[in-house]
N, C-alpha and C positions, 0 to 999 in steps of 0.2 A: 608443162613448164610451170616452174614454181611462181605465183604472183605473191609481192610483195607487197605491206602497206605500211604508208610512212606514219610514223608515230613520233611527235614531238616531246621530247623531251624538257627542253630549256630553248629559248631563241634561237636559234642558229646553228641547234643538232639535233637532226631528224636520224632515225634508226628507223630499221627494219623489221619487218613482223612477219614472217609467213602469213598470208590468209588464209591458207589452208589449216594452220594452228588454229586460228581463231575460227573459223567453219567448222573443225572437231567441235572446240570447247563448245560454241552453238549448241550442235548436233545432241550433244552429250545431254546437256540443259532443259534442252527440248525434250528428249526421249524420256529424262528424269521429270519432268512436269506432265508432260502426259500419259505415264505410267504413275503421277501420283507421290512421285519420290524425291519433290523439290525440296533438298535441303540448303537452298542459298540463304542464309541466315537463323537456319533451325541449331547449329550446331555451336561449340566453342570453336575458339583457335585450334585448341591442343587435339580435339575430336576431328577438326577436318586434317590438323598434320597426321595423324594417325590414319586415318584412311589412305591419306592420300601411299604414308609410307607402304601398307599394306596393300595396296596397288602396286607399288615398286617393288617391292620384295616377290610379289604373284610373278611379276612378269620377270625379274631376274632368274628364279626357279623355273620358268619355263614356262610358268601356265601361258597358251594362247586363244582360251576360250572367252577372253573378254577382251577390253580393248584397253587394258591396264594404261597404259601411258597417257591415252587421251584423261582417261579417270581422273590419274596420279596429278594432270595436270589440272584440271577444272578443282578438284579439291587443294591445291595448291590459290590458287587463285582465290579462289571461299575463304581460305586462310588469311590470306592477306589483308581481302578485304574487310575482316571480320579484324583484324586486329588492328586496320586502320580507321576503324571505327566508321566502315564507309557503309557496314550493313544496321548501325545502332544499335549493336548488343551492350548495354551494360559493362562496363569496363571489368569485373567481377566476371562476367558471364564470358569473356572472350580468353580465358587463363585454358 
């Protein structure tokens, strides 16, 4: 059964989040930090969109040897947070 966690928005709209989403993204994080491969913050914006697309494109093509989506999605998130200035790169350095 899928579990849910609420995520506040604004006052008085709360949404939904798969936990299981957010246990990937984890997982992903994890596995990239203890293999040494933590790029939360190493990259630009345009570098983790570009990953992430090439994760999307693998698994549209069929690849199933990786877990493209979870990927597509952590790199998604890198992005954001990198262009909301939430990881501190340099406003120059997140293009």
């Amino acid at each position: 059964m899928t579990q849910w966690i609420p995520v506040v928005c604004r006052p008085g709209d709360e949404n939904l989040i798969p936990l299981e989403a957010i246990q990937a993204l984890q997982d992903v994080m994890e596995a990239g930090k203890d293999a040494g491969k933590d790029s939360l913050g190493k990259f630009t914006t345009r570098e983790q969109v570009k990953r992430a697309v090439r994760h999307g494109l693998d698994y549209l093509g069929g690849d199933r040897s990786d877990e493209h989506l979870t990927h597509l999605f952590t790199r998604a998130m890198f992005a954001l947070a990198t262009e909301k200035g939430i990881l501190n790169l340099k406003r120059e350095e997140r293009g």
